[in-house]
Structure formats: C-alpha cells, structure tokens
N, CA and C atoms of all chains as a GROMACS GRO file, in nm:
protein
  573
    1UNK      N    1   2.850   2.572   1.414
    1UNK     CA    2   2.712   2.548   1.370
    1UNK      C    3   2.688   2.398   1.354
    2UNK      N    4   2.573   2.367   1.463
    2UNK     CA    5   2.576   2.224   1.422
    2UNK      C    6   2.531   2.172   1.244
    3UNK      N    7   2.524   2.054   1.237
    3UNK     CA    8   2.490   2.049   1.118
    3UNK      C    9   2.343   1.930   1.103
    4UNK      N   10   2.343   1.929   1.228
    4UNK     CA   11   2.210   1.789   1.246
    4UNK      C   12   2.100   1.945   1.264
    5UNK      N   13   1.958   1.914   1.207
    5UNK     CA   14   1.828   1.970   1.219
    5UNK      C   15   1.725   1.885   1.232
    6UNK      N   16   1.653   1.854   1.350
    6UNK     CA   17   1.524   1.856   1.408
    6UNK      C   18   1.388   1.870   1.410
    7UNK      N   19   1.274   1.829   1.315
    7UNK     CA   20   1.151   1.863   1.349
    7UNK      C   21   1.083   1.786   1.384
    8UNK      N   22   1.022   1.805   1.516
    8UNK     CA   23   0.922   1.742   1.584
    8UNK      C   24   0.807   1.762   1.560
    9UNK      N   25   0.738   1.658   1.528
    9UNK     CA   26   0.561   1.694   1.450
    9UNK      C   27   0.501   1.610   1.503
   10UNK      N   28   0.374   1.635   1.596
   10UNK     CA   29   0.300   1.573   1.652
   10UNK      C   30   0.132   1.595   1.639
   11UNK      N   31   0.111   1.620   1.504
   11UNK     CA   32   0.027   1.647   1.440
   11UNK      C   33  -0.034   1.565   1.267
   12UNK      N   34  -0.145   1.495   1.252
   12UNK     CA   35  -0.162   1.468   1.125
   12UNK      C   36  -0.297   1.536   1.081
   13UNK      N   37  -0.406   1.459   1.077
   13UNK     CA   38  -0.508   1.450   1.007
   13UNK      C   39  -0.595   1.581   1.090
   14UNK      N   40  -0.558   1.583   1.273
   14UNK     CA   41  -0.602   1.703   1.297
   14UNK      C   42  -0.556   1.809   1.325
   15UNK      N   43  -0.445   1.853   1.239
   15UNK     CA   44  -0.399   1.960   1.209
   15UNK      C   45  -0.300   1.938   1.110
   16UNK      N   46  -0.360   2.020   1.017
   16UNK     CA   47  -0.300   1.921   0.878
   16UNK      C   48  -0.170   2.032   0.782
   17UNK      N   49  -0.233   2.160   0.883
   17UNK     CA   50  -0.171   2.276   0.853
   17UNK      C   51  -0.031   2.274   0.921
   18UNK      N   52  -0.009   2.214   1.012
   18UNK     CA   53   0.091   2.208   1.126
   18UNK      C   54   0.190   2.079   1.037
   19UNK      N   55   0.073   2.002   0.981
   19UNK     CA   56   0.188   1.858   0.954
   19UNK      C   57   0.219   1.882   0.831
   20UNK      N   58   0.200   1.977   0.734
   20UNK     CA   59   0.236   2.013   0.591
   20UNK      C   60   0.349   2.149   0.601
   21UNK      N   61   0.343   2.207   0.689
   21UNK     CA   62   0.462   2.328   0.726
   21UNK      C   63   0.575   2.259   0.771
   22UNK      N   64   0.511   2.160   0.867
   22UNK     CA   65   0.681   2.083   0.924
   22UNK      C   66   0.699   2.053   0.846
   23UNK      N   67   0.691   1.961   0.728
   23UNK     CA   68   0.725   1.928   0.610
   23UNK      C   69   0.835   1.992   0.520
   24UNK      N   70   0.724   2.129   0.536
   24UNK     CA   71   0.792   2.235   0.408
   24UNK      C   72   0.929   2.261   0.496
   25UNK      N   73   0.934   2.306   0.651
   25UNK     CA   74   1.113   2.278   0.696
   25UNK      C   75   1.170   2.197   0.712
   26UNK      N   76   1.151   2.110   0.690
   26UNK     CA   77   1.231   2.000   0.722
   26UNK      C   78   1.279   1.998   0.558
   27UNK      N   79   1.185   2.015   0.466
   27UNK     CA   80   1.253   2.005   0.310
   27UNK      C   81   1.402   2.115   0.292
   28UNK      N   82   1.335   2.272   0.380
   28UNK     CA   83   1.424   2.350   0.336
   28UNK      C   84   1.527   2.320   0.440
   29UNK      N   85   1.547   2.194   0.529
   29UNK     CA   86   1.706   2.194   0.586
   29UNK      C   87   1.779   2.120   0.522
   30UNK      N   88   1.682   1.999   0.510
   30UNK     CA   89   1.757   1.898   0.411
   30UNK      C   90   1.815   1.942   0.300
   31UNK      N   91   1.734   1.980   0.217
   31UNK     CA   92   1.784   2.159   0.101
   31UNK      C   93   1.908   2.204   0.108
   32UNK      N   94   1.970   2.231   0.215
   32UNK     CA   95   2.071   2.303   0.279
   32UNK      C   96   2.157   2.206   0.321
   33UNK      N   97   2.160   2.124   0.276
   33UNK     CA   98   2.259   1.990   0.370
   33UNK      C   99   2.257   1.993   0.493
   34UNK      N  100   2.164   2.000   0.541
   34UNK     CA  101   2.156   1.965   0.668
   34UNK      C  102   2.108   1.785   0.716
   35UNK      N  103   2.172   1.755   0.790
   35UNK     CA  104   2.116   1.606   0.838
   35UNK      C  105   2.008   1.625   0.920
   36UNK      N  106   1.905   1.608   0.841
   36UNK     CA  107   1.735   1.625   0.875
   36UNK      C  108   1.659   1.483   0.945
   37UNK      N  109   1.632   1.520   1.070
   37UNK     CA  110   1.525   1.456   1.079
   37UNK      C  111   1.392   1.492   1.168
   38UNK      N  112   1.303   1.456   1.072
   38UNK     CA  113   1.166   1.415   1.131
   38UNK      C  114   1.108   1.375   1.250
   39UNK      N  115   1.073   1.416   1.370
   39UNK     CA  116   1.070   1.270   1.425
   39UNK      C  117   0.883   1.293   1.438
   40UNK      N  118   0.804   1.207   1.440
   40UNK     CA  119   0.636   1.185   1.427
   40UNK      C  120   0.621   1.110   1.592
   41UNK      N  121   0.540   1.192   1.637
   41UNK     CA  122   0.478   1.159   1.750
   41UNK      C  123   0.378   1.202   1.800
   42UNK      N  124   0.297   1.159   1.916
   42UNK     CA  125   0.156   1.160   1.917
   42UNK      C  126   0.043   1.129   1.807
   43UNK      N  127  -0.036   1.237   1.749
   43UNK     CA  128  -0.124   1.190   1.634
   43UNK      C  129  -0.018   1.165   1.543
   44UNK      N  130   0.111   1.238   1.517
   44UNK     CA  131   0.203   1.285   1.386
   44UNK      C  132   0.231   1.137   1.374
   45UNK      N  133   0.211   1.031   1.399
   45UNK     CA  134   0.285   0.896   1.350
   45UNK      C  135   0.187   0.822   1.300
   46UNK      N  136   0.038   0.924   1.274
   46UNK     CA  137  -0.020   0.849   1.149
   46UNK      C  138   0.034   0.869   0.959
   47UNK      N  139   0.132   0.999   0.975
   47UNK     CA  140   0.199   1.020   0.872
   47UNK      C  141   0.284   0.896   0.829
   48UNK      N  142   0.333   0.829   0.942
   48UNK     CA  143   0.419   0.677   0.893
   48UNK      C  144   0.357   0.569   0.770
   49UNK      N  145   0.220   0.597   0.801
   49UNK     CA  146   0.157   0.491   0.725
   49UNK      C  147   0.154   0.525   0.606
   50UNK      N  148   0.146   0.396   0.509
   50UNK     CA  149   0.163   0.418   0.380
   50UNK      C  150   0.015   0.423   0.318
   51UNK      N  151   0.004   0.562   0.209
   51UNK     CA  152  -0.087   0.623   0.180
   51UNK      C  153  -0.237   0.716   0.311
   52UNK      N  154  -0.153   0.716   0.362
   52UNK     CA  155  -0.239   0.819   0.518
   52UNK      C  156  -0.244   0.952   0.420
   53UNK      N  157  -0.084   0.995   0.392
   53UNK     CA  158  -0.138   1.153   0.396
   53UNK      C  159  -0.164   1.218   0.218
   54UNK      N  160  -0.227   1.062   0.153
   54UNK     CA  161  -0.275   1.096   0.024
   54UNK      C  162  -0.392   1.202  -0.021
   55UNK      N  163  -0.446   1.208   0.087
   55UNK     CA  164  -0.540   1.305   0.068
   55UNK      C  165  -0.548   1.430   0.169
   56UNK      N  166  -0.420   1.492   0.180
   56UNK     CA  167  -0.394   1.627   0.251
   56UNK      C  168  -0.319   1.702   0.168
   57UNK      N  169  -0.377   1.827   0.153
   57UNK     CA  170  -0.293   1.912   0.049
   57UNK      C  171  -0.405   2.039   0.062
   58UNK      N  172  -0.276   2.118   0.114
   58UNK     CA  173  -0.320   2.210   0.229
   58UNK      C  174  -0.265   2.369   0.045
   59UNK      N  175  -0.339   2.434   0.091
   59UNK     CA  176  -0.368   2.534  -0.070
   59UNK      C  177  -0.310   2.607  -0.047
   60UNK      N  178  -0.183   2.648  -0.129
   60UNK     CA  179  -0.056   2.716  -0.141
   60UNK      C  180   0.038   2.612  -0.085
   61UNK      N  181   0.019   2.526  -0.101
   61UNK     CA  182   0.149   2.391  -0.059
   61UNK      C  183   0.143   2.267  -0.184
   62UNK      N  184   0.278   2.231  -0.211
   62UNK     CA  185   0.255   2.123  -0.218
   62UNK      C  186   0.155   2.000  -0.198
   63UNK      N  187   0.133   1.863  -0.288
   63UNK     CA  188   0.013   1.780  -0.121
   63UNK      C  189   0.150   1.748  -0.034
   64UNK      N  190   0.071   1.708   0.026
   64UNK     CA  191   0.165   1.640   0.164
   64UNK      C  192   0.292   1.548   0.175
   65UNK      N  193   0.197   1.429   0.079
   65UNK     CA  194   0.248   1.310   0.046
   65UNK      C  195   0.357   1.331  -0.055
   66UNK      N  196   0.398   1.477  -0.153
   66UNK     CA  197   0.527   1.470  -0.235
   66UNK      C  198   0.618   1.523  -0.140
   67UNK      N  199   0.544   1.637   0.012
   67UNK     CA  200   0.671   1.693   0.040
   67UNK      C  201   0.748   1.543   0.148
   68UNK      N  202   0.673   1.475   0.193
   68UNK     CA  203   0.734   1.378   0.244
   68UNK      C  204   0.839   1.284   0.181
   69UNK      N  205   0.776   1.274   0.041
   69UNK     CA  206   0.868   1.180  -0.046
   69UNK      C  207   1.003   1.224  -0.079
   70UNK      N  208   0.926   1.404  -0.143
   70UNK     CA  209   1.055   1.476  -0.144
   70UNK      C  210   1.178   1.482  -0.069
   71UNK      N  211   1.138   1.480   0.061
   71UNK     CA  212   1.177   1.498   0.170
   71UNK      C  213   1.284   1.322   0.209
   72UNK      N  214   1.228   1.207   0.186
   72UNK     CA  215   1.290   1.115   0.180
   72UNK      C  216   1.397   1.072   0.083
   73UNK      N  217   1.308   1.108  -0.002
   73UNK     CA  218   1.416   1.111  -0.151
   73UNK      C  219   1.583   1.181  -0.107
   74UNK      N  220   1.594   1.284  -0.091
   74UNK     CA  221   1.704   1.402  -0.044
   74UNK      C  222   1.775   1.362   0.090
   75UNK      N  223   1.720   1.221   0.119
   75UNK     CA  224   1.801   1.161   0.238
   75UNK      C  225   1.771   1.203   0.374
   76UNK      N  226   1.635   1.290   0.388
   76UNK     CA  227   1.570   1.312   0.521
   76UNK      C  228   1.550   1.160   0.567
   77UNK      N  229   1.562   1.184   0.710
   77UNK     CA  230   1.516   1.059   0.833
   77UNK      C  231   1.386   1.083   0.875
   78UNK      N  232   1.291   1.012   0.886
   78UNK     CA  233   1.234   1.044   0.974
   78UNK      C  234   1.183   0.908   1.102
   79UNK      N  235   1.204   0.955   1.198
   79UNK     CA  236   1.160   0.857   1.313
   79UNK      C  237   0.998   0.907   1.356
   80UNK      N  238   0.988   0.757   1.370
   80UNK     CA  239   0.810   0.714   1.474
   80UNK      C  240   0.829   0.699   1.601
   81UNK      N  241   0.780   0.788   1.685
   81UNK     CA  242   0.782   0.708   1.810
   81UNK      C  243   0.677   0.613   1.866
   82UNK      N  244   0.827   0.518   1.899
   82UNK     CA  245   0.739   0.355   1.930
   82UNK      C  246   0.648   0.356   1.970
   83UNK      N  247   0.586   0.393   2.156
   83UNK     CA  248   0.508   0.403   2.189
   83UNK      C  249   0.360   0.458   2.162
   84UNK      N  250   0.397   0.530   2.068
   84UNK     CA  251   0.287   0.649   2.046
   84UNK      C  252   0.217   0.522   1.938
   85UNK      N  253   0.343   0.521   1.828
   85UNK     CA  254   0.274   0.437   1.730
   85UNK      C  255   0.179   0.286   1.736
   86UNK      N  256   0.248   0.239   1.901
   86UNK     CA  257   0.198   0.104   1.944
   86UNK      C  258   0.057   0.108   1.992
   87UNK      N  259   0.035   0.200   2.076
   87UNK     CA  260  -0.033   0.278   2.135
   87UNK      C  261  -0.163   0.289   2.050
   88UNK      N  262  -0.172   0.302   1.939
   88UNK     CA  263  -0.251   0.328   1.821
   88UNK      C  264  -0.292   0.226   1.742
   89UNK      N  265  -0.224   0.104   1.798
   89UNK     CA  266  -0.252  -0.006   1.732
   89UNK      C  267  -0.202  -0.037   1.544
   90UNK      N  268  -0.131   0.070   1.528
   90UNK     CA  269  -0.116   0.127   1.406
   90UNK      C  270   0.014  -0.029   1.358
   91UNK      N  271   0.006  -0.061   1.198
   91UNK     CA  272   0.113  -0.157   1.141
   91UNK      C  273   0.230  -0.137   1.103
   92UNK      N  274   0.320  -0.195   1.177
   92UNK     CA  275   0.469  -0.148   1.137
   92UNK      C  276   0.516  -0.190   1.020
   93UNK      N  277   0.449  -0.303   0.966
   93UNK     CA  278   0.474  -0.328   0.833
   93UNK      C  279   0.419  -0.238   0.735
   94UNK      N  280   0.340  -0.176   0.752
   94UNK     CA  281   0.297  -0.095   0.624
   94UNK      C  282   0.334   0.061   0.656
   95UNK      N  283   0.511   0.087   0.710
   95UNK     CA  284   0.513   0.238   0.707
   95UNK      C  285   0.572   0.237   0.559
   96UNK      N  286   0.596   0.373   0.532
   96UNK     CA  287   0.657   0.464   0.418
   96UNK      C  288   0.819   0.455   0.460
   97UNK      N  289   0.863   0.407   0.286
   97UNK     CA  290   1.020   0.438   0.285
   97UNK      C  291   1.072   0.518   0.355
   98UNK      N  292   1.165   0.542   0.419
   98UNK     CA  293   1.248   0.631   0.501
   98UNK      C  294   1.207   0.644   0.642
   99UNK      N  295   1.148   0.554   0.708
   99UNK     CA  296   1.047   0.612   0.806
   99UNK      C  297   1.143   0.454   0.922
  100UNK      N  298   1.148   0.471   1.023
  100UNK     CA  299   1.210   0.411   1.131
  100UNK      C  300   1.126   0.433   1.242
  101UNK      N  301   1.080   0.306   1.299
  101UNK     CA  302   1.025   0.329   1.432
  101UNK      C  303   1.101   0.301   1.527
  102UNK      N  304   1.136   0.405   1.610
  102UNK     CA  305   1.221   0.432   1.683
  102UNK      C  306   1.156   0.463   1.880
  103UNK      N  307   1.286   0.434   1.974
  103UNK     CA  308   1.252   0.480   2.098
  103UNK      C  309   1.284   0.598   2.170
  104UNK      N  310   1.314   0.618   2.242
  104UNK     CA  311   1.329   0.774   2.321
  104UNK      C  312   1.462   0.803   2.265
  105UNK      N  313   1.535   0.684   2.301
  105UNK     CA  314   1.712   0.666   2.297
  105UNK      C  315   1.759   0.758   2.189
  106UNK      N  316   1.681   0.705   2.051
  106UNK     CA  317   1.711   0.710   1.925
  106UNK      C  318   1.743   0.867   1.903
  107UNK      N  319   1.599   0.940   1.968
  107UNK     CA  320   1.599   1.050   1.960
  107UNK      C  321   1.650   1.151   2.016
  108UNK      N  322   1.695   1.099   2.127
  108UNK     CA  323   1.814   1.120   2.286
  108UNK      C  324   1.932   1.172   2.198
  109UNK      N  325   1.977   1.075   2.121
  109UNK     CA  326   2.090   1.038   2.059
  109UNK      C  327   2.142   1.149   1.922
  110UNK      N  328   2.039   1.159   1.837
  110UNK     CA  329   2.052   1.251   1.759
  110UNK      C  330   2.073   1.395   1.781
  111UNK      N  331   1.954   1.440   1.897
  111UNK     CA  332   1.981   1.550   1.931
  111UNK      C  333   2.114   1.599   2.056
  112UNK      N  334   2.148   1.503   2.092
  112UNK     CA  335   2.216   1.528   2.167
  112UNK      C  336   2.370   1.582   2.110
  113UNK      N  337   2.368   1.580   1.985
  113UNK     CA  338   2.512   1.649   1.890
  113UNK      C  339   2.454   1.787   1.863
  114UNK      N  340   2.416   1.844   1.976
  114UNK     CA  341   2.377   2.012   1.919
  114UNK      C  342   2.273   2.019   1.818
  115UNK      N  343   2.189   1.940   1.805
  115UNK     CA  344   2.091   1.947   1.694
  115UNK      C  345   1.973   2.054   1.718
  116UNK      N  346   1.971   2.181   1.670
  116UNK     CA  347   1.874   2.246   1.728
  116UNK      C  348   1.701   2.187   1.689
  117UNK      N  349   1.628   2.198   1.745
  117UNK     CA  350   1.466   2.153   1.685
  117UNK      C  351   1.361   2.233   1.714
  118UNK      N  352   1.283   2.223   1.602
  118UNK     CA  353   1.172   2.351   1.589
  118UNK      C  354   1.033   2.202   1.588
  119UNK      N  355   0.933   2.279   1.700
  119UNK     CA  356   0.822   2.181   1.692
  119UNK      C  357   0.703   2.203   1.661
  120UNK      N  358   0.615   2.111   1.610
  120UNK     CA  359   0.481   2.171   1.541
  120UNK      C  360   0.381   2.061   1.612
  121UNK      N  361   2.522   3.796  -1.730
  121UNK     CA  362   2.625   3.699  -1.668
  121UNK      C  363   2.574   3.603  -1.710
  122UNK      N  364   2.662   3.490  -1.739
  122UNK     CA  365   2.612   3.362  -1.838
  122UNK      C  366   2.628   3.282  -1.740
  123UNK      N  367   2.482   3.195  -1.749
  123UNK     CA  368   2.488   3.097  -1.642
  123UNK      C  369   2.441   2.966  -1.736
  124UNK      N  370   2.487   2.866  -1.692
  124UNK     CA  371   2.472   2.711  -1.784
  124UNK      C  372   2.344   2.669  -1.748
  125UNK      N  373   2.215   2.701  -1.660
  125UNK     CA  374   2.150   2.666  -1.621
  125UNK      C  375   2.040   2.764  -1.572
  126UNK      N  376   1.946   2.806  -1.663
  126UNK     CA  377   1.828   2.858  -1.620
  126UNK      C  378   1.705   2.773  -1.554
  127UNK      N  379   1.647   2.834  -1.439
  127UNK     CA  380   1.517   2.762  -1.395
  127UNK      C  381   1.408   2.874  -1.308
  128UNK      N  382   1.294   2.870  -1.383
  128UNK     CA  383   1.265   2.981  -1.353
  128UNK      C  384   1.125   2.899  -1.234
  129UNK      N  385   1.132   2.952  -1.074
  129UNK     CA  386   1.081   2.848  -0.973
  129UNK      C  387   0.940   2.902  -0.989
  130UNK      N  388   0.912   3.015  -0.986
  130UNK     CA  389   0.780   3.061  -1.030
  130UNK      C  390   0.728   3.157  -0.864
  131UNK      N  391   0.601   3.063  -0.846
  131UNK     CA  392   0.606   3.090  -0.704
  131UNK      C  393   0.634   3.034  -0.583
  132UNK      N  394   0.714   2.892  -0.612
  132UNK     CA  395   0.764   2.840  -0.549
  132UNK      C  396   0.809   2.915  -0.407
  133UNK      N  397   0.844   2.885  -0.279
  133UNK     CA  398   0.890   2.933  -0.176
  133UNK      C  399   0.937   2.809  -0.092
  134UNK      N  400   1.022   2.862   0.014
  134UNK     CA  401   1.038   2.833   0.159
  134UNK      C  402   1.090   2.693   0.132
  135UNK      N  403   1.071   2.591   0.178
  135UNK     CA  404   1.116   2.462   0.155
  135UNK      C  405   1.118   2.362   0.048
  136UNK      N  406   1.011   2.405  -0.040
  136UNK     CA  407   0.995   2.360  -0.176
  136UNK      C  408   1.109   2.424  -0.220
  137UNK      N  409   1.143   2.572  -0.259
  137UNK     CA  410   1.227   2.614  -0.362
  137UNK      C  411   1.360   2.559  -0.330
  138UNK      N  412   1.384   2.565  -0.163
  138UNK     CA  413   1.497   2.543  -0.135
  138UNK      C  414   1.569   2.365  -0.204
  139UNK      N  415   1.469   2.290  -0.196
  139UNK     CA  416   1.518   2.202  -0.243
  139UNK      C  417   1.474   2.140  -0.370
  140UNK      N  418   1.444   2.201  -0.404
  140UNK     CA  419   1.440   2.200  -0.549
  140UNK      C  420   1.577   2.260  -0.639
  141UNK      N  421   1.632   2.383  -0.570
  141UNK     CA  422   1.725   2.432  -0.544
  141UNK      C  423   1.860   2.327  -0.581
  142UNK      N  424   1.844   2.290  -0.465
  142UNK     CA  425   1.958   2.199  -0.446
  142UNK      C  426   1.929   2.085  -0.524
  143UNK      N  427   1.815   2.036  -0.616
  143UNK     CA  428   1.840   1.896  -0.655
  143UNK      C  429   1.901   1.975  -0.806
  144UNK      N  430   1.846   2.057  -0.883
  144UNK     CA  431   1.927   2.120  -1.016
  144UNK      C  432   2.060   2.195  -0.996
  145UNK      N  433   2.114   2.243  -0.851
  145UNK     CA  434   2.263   2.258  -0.854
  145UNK      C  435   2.308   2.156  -0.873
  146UNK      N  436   2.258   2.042  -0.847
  146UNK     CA  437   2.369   1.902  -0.804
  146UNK      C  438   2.398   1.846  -0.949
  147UNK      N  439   2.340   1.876  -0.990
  147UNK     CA  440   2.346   1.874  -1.180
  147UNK      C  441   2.434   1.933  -1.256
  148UNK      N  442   2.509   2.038  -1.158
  148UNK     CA  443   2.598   2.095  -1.257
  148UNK      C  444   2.772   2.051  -1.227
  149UNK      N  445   2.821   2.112  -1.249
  149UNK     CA  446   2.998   2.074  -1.245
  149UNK      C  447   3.082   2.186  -1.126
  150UNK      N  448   3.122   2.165  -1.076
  150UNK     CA  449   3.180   2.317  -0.968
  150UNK      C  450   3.211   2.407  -1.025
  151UNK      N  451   3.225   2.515  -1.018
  151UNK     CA  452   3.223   2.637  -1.105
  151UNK      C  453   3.117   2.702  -1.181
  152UNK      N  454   3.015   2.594  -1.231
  152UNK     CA  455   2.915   2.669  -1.318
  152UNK      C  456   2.826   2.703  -1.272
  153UNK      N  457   2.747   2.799  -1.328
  153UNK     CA  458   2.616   2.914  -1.222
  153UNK      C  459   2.507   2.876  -1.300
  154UNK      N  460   2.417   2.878  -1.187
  154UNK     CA  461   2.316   2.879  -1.172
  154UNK      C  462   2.183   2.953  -1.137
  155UNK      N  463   2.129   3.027  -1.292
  155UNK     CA  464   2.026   3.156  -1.286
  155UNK      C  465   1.882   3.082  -1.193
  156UNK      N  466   1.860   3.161  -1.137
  156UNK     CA  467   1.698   3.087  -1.053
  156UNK      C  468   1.632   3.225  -1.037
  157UNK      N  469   1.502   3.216  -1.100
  157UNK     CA  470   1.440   3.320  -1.110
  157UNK      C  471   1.310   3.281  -0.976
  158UNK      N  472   1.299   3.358  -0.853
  158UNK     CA  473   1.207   3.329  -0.779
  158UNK      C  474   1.087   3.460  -0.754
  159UNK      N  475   0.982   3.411  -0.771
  159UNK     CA  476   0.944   3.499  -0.730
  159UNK      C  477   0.874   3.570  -0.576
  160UNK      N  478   0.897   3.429  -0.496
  160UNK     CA  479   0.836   3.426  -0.375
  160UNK      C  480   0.881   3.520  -0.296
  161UNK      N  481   0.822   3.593  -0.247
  161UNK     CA  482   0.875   3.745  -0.142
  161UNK      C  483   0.985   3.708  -0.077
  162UNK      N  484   0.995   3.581  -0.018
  162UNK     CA  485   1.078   3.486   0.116
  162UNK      C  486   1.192   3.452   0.049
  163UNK      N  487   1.211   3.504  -0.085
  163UNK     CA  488   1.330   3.461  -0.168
  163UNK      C  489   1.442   3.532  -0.109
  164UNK      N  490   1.384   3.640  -0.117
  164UNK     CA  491   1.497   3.764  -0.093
  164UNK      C  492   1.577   3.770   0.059
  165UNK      N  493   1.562   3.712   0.154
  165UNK     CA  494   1.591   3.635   0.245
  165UNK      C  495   1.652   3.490   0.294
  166UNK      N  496   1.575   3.415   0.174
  166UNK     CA  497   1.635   3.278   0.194
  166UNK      C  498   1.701   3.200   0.081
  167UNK      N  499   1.760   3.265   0.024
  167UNK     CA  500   1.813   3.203  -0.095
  167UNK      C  501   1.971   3.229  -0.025
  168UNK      N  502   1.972   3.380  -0.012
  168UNK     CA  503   2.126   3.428   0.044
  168UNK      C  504   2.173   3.320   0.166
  169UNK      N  505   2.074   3.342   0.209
  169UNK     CA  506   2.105   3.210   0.372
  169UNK      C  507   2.126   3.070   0.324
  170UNK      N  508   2.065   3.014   0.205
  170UNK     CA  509   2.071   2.897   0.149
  170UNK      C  510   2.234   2.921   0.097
  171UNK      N  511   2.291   3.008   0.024
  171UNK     CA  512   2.398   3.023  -0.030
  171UNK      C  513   2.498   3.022   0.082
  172UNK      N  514   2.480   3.110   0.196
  172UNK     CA  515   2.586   3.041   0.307
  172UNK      C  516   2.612   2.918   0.371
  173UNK      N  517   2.422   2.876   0.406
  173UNK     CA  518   2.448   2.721   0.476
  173UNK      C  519   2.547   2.610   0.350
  174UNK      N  520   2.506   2.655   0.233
  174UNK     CA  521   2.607   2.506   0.179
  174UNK      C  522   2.699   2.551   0.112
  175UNK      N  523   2.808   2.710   0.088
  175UNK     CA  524   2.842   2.703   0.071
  175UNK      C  525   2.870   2.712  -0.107
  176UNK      N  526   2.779   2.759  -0.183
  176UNK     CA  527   2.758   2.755  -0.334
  176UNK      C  528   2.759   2.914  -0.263
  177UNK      N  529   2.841   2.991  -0.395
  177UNK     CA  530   2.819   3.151  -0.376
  177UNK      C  531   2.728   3.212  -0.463
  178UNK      N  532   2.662   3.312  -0.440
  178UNK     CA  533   2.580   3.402  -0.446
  178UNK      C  534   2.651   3.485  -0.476
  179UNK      N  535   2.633   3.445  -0.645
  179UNK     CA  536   2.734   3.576  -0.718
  179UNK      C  537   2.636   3.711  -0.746
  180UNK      N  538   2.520   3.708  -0.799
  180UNK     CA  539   2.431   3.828  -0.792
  180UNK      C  540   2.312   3.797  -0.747
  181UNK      N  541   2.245   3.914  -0.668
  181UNK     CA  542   2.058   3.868  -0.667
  181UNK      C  543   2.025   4.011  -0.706
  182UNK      N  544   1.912   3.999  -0.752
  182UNK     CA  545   1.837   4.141  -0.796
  182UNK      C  546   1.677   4.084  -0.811
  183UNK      N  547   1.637   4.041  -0.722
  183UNK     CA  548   1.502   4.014  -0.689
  183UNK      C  549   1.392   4.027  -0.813
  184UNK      N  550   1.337   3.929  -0.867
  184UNK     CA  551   1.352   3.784  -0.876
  184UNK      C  552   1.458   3.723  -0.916
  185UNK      N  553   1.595   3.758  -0.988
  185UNK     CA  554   1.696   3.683  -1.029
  185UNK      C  555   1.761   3.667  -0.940
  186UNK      N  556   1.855   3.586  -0.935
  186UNK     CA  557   1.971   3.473  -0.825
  186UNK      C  558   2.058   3.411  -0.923
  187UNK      N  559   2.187   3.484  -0.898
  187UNK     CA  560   2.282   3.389  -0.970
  187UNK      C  561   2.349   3.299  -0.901
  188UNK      N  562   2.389   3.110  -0.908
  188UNK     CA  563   2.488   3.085  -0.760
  188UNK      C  564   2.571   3.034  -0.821
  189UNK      N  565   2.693   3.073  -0.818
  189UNK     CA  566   2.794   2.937  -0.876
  189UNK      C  567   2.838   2.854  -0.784
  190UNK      N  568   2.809   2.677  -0.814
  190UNK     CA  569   2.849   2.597  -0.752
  190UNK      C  570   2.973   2.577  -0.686
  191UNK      N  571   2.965   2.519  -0.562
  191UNK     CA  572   3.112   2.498  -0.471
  191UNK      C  573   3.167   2.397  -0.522
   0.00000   0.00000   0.00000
C-alpha cells in the first residue's frame, strides 16, 4: 500500500462545492498518515492566494479556509501549478503557508511512488 | 471500558472527524484508549478503515461509540 495520496483540484470560486470536498479528502488522508498532497490547477490555484477562499463555506462543511489550514497545519503539501498560476497573472508572493509553486516535474515526481489520486 | 479520553465529535464526518481524530490521539501515551462518540452515518465505515490505515486498534464500536487504543 502506497503511502503517498493525491488530490488534484482544479476548481475554486466556480465550483466551490468541488474545491471544499477535495479539501474534506485530502484532510481525511492526511488524518490517516498519509503523505498528502494537494496539487491546485487550472481555476484551483486561486485557492493559493492568501485570503481567496475567506468567503467560501459551503453548508454542512467546514469554511474552506479552516479545512485548508487544517489541512496544512497536519503537514499536508500542497502544490500550484506554475503555469496555470502565471497564466493568471496571479502573486507568488502573497500565497498561503504550505503552498509551493511548483512544475509538471514536481508532480511527475510525487506520483510516480505509487501515489494513487482522486480528482475534482 | 475505561478510556483516558472522551470526545464526543457530534456530527462531525468524513475528513473533518478523521482528523480531528488523529490530532486528540496524538495526545495520548501508547496504550491508552480513546472513546469518540460519532454520530455521522459514514462513521460506521470510516473510523474502522481509519483504525487500519494507522494502525491504532479498534478495540470496540457500537455505533455512535468507538473505542481506539493507541499504537
């Protein structure tokens, strides 16, 4: 059983339901000792920015912004992809703790130790 | 069964409970159990699976109670 876990989220502000569930698994792998990561791409790497997902909090969830923290706190990774994020014109100086903007490689790399991944 | 540590999650579920879970086991000493009262339907499914992935045993469940003693 590997022990690396995967979620790919390429979803924020327009689909907010999609970017608050990846959340909630990625909490319950990390949960589990699993070496969790995140990775945010397409819209999902407006979640990088600091205070973006302050005002999402999707009813019967957590908001957004604790399961992320949560989620960092407990030693989740999560990667940005570069392009997407460049692409957007978006500031690399102002992402959120735990958050790495990263390239294909990065993500090449992780999964490539049997890491299974579930995508939203 | 005497456990050093009651926490009752409420309706907590799914990825919240789970690690929430794990931040009040990490609190205790190896050997001592841990009562978690859940009431989320998804308990009864994922708590047991939580107890295999890391390894803390799942000394009783009787839905909502969960006993685990730490690894």
């Amino acid at each position: 059983m590997s022990n690396k876990f995967c979620v790919s989220l390429t979803c924020s502000k327009n689909d907010t339901d999609k970017a608050t569930v990846a959340f909630v698994v990625a909490n319950a792998a990390v949960g589990s000792e699993k070496d969790t990561m995140v990775f945010l791409s397409v819209e999902g790497v407006h979640l990088a920015l600091k205070g973006y997902a302050d005002d999402i909090h999707e009813e019967g969830f957590s908001p957004l912004k604790d399961l992320i923290a949560g989620f960092s706190e407990a030693g989740g990774k999560i990667f940005v992809c570069s392009p997407c994020f460049k692409k957007r014109g978006l500031d690399e100086s102002n992402i959120i703790p735990g958050a790495t903007v990263v390239g294909g490689a990065k993500l090449v790399e992780f999964l490539s130790d049997n890491s299974p991944s579930i995508c939203y | 069964m005497k456990a050093q540590l009651y926490w009752d999650a409420g309706a907590l579920g799914c990825g919240e409970l789970i690690l929430e879970l794990k931040k009040r086991i990490s609190g205790l000493d190896s050997g001592e159990v841990i009562e978690v009262r859940a009431e989320d339907t998804g308990a009864i499914e994922d708590l047991p699976a939580w107890a295999n992935l890391t390894n803390n045993k799942l000394v009783k469940a009787d839905h909502p109670h969960y006993f685990f003693q730490k690894k």
